[in-house]
C-alpha positions as CSV (number, residue, x, y, z in Angstrom):
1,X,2.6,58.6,9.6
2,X,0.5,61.4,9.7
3,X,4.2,63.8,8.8
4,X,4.3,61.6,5.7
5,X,1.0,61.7,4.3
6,X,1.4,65.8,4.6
7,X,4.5,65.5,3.5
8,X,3.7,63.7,0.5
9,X,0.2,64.9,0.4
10,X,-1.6,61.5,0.1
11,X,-4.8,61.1,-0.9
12,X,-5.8,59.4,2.0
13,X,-10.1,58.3,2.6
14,X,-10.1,57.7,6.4
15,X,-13.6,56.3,7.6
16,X,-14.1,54.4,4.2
17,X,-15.2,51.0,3.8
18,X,-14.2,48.6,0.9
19,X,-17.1,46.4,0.3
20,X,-16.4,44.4,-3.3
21,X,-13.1,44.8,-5.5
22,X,-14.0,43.6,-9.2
23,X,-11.1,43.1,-11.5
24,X,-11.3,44.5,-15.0
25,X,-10.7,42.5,-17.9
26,X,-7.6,41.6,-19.4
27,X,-5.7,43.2,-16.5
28,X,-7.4,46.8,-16.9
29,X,-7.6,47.6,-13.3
30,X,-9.6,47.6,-11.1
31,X,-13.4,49.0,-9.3
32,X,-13.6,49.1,-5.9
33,X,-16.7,49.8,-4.2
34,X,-16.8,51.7,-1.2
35,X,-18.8,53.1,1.4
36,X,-17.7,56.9,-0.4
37,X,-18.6,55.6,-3.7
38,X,-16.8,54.0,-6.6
39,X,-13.3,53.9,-7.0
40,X,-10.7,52.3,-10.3
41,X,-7.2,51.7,-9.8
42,X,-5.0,50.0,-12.1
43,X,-3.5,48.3,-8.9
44,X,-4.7,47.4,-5.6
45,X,-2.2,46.6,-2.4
46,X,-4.0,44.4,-0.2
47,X,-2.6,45.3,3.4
48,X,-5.9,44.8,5.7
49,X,-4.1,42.9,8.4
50,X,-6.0,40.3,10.5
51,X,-6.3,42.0,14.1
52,X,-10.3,42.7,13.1
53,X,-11.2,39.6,11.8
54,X,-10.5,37.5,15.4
55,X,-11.1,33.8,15.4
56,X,-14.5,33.7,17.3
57,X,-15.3,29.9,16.6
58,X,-13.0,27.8,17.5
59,X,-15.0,25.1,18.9
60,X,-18.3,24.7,20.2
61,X,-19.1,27.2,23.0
62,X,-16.8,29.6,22.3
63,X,-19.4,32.6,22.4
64,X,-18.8,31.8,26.0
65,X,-15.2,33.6,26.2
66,X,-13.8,36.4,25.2
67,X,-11.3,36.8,22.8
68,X,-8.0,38.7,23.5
69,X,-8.7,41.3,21.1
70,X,-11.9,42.6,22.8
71,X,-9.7,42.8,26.0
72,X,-9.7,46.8,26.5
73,X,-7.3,46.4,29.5
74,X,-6.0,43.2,31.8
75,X,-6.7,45.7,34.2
76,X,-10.3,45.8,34.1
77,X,-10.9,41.9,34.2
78,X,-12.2,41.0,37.8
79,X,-11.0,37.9,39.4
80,X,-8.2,36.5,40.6
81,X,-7.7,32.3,38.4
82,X,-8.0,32.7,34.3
83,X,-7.7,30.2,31.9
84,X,-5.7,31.2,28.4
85,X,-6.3,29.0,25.6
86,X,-4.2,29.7,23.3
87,X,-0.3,28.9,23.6
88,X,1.1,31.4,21.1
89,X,1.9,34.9,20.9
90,X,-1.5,36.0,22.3
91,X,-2.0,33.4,24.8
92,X,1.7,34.4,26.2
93,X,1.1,37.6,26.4
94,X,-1.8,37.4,28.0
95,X,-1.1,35.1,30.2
96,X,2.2,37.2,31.3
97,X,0.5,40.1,31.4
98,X,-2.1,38.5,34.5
99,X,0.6,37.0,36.2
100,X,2.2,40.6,36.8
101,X,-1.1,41.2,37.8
102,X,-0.6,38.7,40.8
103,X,-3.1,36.3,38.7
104,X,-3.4,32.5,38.7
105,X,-3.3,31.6,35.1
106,X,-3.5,28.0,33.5
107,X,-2.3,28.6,30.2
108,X,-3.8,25.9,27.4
109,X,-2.1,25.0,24.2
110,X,-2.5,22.2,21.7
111,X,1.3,22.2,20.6
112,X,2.7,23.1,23.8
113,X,4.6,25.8,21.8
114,X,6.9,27.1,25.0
115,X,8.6,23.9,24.0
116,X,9.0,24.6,20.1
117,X,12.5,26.2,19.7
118,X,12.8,27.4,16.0
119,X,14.7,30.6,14.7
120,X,11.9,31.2,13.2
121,X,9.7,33.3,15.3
122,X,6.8,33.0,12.5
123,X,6.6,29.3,13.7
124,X,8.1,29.4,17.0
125,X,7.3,32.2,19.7
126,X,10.1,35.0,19.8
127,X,12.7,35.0,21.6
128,X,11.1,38.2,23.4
129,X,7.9,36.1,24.4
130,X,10.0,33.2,25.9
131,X,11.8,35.4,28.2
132,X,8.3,37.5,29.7
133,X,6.9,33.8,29.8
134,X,10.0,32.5,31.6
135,X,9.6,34.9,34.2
136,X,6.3,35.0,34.7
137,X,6.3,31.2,35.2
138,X,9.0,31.7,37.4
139,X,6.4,33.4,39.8
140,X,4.4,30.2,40.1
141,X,1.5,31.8,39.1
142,X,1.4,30.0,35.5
143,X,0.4,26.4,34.3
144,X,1.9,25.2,31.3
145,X,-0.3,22.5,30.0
146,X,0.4,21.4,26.9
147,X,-0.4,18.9,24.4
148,X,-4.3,19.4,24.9
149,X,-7.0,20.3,21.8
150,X,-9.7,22.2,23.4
151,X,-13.0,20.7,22.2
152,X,-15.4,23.0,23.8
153,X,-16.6,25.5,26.5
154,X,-19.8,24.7,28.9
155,X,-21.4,27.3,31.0
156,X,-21.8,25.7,34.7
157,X,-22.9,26.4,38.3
158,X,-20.6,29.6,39.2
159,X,-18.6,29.7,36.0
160,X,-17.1,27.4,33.3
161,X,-16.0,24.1,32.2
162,X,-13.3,23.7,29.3
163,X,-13.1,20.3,27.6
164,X,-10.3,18.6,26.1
165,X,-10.8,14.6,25.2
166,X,-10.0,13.1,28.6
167,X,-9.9,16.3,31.0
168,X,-11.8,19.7,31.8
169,X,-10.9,22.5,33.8
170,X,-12.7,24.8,35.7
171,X,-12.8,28.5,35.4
172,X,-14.4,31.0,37.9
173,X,-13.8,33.8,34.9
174,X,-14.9,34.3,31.4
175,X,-12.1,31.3,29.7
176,X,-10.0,34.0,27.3
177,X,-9.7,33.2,23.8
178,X,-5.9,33.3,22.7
179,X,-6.7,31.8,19.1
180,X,-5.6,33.7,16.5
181,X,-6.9,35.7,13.7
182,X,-8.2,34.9,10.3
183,X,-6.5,36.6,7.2
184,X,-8.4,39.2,5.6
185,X,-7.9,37.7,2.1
186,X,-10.3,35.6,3.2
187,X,-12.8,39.0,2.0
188,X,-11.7,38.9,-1.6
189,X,-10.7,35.2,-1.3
190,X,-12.3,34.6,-5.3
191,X,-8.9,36.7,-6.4
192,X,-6.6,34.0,-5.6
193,X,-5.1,30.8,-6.1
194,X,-6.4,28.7,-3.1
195,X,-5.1,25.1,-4.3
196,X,-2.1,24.7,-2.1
197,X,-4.0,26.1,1.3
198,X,-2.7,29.3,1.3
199,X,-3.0,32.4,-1.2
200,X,-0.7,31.9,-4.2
201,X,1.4,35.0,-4.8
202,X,4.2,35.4,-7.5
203,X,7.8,36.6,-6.4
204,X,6.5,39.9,-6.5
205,X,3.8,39.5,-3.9
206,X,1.4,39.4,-6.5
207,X,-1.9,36.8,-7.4
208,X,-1.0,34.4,-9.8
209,X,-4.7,34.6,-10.4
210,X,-5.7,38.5,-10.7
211,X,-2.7,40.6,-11.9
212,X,-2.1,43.9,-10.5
213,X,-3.5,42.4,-7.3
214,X,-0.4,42.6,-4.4
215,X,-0.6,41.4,-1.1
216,X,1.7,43.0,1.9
217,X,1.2,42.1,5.7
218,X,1.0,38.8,7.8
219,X,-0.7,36.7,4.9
220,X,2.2,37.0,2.5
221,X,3.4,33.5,1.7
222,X,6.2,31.8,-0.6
223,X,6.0,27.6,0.4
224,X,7.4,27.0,3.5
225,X,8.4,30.4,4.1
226,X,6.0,32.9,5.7
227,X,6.0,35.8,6.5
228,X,4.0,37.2,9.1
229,X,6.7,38.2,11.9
230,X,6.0,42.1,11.5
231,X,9.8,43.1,10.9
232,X,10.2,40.0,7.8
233,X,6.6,41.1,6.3
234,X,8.4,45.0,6.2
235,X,11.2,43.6,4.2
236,X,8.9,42.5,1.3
237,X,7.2,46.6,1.3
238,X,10.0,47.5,-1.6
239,X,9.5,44.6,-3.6
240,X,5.7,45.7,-4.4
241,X,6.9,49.0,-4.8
242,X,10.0,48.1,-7.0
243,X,7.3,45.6,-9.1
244,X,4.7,48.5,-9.3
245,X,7.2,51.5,-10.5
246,X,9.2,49.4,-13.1
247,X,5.4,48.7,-14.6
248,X,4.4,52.2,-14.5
249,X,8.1,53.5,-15.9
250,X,8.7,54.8,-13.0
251,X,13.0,55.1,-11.9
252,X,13.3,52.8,-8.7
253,X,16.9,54.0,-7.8
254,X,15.5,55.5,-4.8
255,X,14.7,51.9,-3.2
256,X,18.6,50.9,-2.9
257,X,18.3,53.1,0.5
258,X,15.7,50.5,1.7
259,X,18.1,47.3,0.4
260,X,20.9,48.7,2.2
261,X,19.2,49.0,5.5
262,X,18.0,45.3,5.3
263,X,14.6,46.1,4.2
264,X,14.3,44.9,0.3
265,X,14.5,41.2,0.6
266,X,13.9,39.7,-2.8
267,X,16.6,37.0,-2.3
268,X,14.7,34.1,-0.3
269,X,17.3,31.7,-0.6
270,X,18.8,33.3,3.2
271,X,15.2,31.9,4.4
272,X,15.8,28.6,3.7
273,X,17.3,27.6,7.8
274,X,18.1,30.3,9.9
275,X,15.9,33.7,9.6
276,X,18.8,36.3,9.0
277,X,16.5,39.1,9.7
C-alpha cells in the first residue's frame, strides 16, 4: 500500500479525524470537517470499516467481558475454562484459537451457526472457519451449545455467571465477547435511506439519499444480497470507481483489467443462489 501511494503520489492525511461530513446543496459536494481543518470534495467514499466500533452492549452486564477486539493476544489471557459468546466468525476463531492453546472453551451461540450450511459465507461461516472449528472440537476441548440468547452477565463469588432464559453458566475468566461490530455508517447515518433496515445504496454503491455519497466495505447492501465477506466487498471497488470517472469524463478502459480478473461485479444476477466468487 504504502509502494502505491508513492507510486501514485496520493495525498494521503494519516492521523486525521473526520468529525461531521455536510453535503452541499443540489449535489455540490461536499465539507468535511476534520481534526486538520476543513476539507470539500465533490465525492466522498465511505470505507471506515466496523473493526473500531465493537458491539460493547449487548445485554445487560456486558461491561463485565471483554470483547474480542481488545484481545491483544490469546496468549496473554490467564486461565485455563473460557466462555465465547458469540457463534460466528469471531466467536470461532476465538474459540479455536484457545483450544490450541490446550483451553476448555464453551462456545455460546444464539443460532447455533456451526449447523447453518449456506454457500454463502456472509450468512453462513466459511468454509475455512468450519474446518479450524471441526478440529478443534475434535480435541474435546470445545462445547457447542447452541440455540441459547444470552440475556445477561452477573459478576459472582470467584468469577461469573452468564444467563440465558432457563440456564447459566459459570466462568472462572473474564466471559469474551464474540458479538460483532456495528457499521460505521451508523456516524453519518442522517445521509441515508434507513427505511428498509439497512442503508439504501443505488447500483452504483451510492445513497439514494445524498448523491456523490459511495459506500465500499462490509456495509454495502443490495436486498438480500450482502456483501461483507472481504473478497465479494473487493469486487464492488471498480464499480465506484467506474461510476466516479464516467461522471468526471474520465476514460475507464483501464478497469476491464479488474473485470477480467473477477473483480468488477456489476452483474448481481450470479448472487441470486450460489456465491460464484
Amino acid at each position: 500500500m504504502e509502494t502505491v501511494a508513492k507510486h501514485f503520489q496520493l495525498p494521503i492525511k494519516t492521523e486525521t479525524n473526520v468529525k461531521t461530513i455536510a453535503a452541499l446543496p443540489q449535489g455540490k459536494g461536499f465539507i468535511l470537517e476534520t481534526s486538520k481543518g476543513e476539507l470539500r470534495s465533490q465525492f466522498v467514499i465511505w470505507a471506515a470499516g466496523e473493526f473500531q466500533y465493537p458491539n460493547l452492549n449487548p445485554f445487560p452486564g456486558a461491561e463485565l467481558c471483554i470483547h474480542n477486539s481488545q484481545i491483544r493476544s490469546w496468549t496473554e489471557l490467564e486461565g485455563n475454562e473460557f466462555v465465547v459468546i458469540g457463534g460466528y466468525e469471531s466467536g470461532v476463531d476465538a474459540a479455536s484459537v484457545l483450544a490450541a492453546l490446550g483451553k476448555k472453551v464453551k462456545l455460546i451461540d444464539r443460532n447455533s451457526s456451526w449447523l447453518n450450511i449456506d454457500s454463502d459465507p456472509s450468512v453462513s461461516l466459511s468454509p475455512y472457519s468450519i474446518k479450524r472449528l471441526e478440529v478443534a472440537y475434535s480435541m474435546g476441548l470445545i462445547e457447542l451449545i447452541g440455540d441459547k440468547y444470552i440475556e445477561a452477565v452477573k459478576a459472582v463469588k470467584k468469577g461469573y455467571v452468564v444467563e440465558s432464559e432457563y440456564e447459566e453458566w459459570f466462568s472462572s475468566t473474564q466471559p469474551i465477547l464474540c458479538t460483532g461490530f456495528n457499521s460505521s455508517l451508523e456516524q453519518i447515518a442522517p445521509l441515508f435511506d434507513w427505511s428498509n433496515g439497512y442503508a439504501a445504496l443505488t447500483q452504483e454503491d451510492e445513497s439514494t439519499l445524498t448523491p456523490g455519497l459511495f459506500v465500499v466495505g462490509p456495509s454495502v447492501r443490495h436486498g438480500n444480497l450482502i456483501f461483507c465477506f472481504i473478497y465479494k466487498f473487493r469486487q464492488r471497488f471498480a464499480v465506484v470507481g467506474n461510476a466516479i470517472a464516467q461522471r468526471l469524463g474520465i476514460d475507464t478502459t483501464t478497469l476491464e483489467a479488474y473485470r477480467r480478473q473477477g473483480l468488477f461485479l456489476d452483474d448481481l444476477s450470479c448472487c441470486d443462489n450460489d456465491c460464484v466468487c
